[in-house]
Backbone as CSV, one residue per row, in Angstrom:
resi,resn,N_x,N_y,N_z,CA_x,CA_y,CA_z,C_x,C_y,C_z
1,UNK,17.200,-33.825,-29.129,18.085,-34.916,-29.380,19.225,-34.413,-30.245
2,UNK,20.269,-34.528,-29.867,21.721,-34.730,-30.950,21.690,-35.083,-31.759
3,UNK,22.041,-34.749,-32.958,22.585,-35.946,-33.761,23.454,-36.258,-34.109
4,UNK,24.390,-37.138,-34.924,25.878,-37.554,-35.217,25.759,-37.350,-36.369
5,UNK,26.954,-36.715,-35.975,27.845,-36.663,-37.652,29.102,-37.704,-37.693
6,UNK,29.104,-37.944,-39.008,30.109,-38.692,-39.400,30.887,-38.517,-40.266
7,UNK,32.155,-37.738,-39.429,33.215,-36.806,-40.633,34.561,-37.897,-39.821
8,UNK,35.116,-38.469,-40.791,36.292,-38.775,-40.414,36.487,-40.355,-39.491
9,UNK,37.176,-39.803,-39.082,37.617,-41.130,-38.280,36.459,-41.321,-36.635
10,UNK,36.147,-39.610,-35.985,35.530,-39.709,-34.873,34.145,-39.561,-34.829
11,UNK,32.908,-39.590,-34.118,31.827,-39.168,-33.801,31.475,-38.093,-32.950
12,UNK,30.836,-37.128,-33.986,30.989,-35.871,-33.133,29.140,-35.640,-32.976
13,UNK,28.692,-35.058,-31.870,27.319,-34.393,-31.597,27.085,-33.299,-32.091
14,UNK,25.958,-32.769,-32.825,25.820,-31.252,-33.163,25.175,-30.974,-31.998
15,UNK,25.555,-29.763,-31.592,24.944,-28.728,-30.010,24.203,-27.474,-30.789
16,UNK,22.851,-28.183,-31.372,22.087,-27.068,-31.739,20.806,-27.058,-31.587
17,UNK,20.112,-25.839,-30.842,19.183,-26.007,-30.577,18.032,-25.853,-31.838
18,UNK,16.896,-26.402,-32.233,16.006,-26.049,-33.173,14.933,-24.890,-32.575
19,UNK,14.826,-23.974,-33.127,14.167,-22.760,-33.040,12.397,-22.921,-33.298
20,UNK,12.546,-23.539,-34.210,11.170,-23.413,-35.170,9.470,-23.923,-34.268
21,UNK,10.093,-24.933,-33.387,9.188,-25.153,-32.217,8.622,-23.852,-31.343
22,UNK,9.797,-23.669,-31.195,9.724,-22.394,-29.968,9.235,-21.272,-30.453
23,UNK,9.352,-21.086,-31.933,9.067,-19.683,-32.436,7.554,-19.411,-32.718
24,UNK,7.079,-21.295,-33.281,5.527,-21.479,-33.496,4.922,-21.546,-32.071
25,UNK,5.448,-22.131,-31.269,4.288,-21.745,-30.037,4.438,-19.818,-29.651
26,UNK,5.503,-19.359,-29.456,5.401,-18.382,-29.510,4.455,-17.313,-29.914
27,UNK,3.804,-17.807,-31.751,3.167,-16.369,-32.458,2.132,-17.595,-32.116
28,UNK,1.684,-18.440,-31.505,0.818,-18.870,-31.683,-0.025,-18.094,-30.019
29,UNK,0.936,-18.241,-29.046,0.282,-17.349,-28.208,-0.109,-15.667,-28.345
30,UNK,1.152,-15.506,-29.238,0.665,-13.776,-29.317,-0.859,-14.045,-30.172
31,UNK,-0.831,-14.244,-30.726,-2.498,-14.403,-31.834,-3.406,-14.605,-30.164
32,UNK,-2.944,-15.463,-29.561,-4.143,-15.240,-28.728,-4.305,-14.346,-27.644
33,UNK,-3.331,-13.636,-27.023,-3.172,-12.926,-26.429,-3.827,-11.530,-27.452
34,UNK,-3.582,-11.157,-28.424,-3.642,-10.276,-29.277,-5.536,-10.297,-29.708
35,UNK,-6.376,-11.712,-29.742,-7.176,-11.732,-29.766,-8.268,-11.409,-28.380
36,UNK,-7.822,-12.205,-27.608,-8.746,-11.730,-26.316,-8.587,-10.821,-25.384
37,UNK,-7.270,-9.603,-25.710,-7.050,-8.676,-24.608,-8.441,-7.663,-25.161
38,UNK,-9.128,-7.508,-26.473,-9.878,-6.067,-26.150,-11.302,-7.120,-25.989
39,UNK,-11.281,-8.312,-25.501,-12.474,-8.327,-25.029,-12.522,-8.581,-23.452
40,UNK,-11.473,-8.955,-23.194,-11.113,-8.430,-21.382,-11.857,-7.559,-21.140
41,UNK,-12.540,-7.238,-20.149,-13.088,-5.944,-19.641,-12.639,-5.515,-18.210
42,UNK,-12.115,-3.908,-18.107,-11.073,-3.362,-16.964,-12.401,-3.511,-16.019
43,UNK,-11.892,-3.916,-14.913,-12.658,-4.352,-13.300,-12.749,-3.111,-12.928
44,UNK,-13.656,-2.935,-11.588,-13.908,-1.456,-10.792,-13.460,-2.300,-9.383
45,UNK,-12.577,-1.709,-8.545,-12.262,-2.434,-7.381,-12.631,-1.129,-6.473
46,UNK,-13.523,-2.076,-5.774,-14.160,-0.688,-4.557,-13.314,-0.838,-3.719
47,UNK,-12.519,0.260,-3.131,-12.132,0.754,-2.255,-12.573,0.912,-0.897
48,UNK,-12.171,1.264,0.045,-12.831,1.262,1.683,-12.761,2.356,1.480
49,UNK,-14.002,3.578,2.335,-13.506,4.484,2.586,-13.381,4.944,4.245
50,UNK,-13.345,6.324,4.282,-13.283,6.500,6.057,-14.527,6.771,6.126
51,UNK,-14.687,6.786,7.638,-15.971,7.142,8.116,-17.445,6.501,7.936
52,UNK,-17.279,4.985,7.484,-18.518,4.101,7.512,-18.910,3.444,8.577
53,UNK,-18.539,3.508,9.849,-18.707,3.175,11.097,-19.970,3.198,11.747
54,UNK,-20.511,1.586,11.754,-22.015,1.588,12.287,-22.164,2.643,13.691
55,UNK,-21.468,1.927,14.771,-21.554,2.888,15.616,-19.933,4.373,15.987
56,UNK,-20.322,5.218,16.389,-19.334,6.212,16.666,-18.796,5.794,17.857
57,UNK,-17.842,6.085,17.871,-17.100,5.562,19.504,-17.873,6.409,20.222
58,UNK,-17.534,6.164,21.365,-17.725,7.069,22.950,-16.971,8.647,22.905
59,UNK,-16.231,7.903,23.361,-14.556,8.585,23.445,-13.559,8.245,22.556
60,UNK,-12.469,9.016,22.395,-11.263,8.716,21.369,-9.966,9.547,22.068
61,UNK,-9.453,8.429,22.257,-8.268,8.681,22.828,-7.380,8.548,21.410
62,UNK,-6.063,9.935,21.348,-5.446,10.040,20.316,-3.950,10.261,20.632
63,UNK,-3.033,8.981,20.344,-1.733,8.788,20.508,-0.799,9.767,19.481
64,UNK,-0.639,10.619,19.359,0.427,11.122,18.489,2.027,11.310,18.578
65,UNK,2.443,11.239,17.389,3.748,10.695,17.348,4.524,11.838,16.521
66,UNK,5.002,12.504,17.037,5.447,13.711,16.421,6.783,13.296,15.401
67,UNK,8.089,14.596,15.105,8.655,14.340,14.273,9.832,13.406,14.788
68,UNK,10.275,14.018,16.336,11.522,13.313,16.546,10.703,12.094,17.720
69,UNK,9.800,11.737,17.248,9.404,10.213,17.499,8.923,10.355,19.110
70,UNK,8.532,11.457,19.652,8.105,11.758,21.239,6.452,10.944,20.956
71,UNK,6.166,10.640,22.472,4.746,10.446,21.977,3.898,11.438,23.200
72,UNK,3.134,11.618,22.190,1.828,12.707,23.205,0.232,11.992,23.483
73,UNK,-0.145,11.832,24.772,-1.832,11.073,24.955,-2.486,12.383,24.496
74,UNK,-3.201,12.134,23.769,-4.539,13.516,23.803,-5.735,12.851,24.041
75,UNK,-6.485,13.384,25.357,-7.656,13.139,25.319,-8.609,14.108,25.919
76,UNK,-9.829,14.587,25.029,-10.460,16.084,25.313,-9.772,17.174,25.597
77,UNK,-9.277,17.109,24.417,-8.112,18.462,24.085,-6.700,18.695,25.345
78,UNK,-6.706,17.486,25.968,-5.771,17.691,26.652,-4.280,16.553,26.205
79,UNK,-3.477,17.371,26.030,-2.310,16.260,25.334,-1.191,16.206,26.588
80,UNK,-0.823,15.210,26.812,0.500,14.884,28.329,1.856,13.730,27.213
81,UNK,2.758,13.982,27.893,3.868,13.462,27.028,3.672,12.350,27.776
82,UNK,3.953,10.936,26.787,4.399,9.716,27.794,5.616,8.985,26.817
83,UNK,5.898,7.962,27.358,7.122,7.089,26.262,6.577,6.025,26.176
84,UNK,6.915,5.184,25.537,6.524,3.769,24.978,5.930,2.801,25.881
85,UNK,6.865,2.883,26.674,6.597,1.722,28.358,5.209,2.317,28.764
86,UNK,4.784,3.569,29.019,3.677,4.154,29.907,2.482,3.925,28.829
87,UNK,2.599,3.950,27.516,1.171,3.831,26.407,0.267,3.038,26.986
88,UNK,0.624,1.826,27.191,-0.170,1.145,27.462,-0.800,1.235,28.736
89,UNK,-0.271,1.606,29.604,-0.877,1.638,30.824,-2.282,2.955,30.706
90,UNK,-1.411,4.187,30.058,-1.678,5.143,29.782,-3.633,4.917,29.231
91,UNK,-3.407,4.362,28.349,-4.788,4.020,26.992,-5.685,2.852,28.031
92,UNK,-5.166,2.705,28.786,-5.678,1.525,29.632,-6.559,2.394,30.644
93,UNK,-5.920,3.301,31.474,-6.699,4.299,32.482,-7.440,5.208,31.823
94,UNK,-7.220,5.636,30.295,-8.277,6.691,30.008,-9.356,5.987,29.220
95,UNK,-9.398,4.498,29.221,-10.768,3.676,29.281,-11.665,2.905,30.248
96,UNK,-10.890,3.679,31.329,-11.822,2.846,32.191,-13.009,3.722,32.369
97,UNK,-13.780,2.938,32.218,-15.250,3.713,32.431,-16.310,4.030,31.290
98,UNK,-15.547,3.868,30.078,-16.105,4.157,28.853,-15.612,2.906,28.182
99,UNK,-17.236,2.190,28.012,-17.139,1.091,27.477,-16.514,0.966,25.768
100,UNK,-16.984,1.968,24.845,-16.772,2.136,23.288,-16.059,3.140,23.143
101,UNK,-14.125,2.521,23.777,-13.124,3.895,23.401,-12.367,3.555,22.457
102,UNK,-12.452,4.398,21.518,-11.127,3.866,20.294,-10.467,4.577,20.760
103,UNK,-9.119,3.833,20.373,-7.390,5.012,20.052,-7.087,4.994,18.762
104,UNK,-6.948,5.962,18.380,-6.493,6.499,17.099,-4.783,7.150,17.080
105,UNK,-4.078,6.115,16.235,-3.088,6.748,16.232,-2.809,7.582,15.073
106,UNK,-1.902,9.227,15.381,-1.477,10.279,14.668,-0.016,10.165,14.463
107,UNK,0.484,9.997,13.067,1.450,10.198,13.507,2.356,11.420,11.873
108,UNK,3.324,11.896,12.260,3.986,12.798,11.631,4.038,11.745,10.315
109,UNK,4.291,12.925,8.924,4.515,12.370,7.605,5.917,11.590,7.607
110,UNK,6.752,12.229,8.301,8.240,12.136,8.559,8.876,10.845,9.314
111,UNK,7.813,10.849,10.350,8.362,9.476,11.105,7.909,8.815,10.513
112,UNK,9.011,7.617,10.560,9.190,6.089,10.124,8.267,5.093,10.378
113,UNK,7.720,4.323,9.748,6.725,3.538,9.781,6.898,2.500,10.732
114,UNK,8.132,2.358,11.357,8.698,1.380,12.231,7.798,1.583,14.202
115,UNK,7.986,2.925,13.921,7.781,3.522,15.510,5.902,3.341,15.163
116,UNK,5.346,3.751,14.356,4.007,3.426,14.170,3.633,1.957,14.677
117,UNK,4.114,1.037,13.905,3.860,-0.379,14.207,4.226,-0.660,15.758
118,UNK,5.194,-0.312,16.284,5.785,-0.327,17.557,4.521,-0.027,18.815
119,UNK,3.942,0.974,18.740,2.903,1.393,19.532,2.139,0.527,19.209
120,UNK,1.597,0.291,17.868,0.553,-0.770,17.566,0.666,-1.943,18.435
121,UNK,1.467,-2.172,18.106,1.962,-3.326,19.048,1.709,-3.581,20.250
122,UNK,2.529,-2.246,21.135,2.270,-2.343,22.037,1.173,-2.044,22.831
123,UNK,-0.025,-1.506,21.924,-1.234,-1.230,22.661,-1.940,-2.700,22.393
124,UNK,-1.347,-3.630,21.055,-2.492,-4.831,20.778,-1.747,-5.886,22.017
125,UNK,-0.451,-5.970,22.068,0.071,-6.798,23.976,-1.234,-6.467,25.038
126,UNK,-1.083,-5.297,25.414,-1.728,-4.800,26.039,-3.721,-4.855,26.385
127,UNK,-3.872,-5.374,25.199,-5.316,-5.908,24.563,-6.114,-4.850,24.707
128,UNK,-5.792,-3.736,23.722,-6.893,-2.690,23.528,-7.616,-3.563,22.158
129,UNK,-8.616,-3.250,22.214,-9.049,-3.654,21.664,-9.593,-2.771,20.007
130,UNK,-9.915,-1.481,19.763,-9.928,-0.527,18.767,-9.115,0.250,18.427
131,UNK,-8.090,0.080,18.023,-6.557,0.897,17.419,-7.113,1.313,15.878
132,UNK,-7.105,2.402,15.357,-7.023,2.861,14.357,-5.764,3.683,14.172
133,UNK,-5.976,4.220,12.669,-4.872,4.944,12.041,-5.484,6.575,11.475
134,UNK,-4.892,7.222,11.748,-5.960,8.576,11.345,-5.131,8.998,10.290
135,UNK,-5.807,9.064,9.396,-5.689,9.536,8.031,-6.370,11.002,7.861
136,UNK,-5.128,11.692,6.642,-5.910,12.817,6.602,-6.060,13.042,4.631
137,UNK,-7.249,13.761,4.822,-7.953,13.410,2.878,-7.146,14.597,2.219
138,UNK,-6.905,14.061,0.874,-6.161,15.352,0.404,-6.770,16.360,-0.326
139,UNK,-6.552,17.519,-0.291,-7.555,18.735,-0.029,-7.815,19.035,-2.251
């Protein structure tokens, strides 16, 4: 609230804010902040790791994505170049017949996370159904 002063002939408002509110809630939170941070206790957040997989796939078909963004099918050591349009068809014929096939996609440190999602994509249109990401552990 304002208050008036009365100097003179006019009525003027003082434009001042009072501090003393603001300053007591203030140390009144640090005291508590200051009191219950060392009885906080730091959490353990488990992590996922690789390789907990009830069952192992069949087969694994492995999409890799090199530096200047080509893509290569590898499957049983055999790798064939295809482009974006053919993936899907591609991951589609080297499951027929093998009921539990994952695809695992590889892709360069370098390429962009954009072209990753892109395949994702276009293999989940496509309705594969096990797309992974192959990660590698650091040594």
């Amino acid at each position: 609230m304002a208050g008036v002063v009365h100097r003179g002939r006019g009525r003027r408002t003082i434009n001042e804010i009072n501090m003393v509110p603001f300053i007591d809630v203030m140390l009144v939170l640090l005291i508590i902040f200051m009191v219950t941070a060392p009885l906080i206790a730091p959490s353990v957040v488990d992590l996922p790791s690789v390789g907990k997989a009830t069952k192992q796939p069949d087969q694994v078909v492995q999409i890799i994505i090199g530096k200047d963004e080509a893509l290569q099918l590898k499957l049983k050591d055999k790798a064939t170049g295809i482009n974006l349009k053919e993936v899907a068809s591609a991951v589609k014929q080297a499951q027929a017949g093998v009921p539990n096939t994952a695809v695992v996609i590889s892709a360069d440190k370098a390429v962009k996370y954009e072209s990753v999602v892109r395949v994702m994509d276009t293999l989940q249109r496509a309705g594969v159904a096990r797309v992974g990401l192959s990660v590698q552990l650091a040594p």
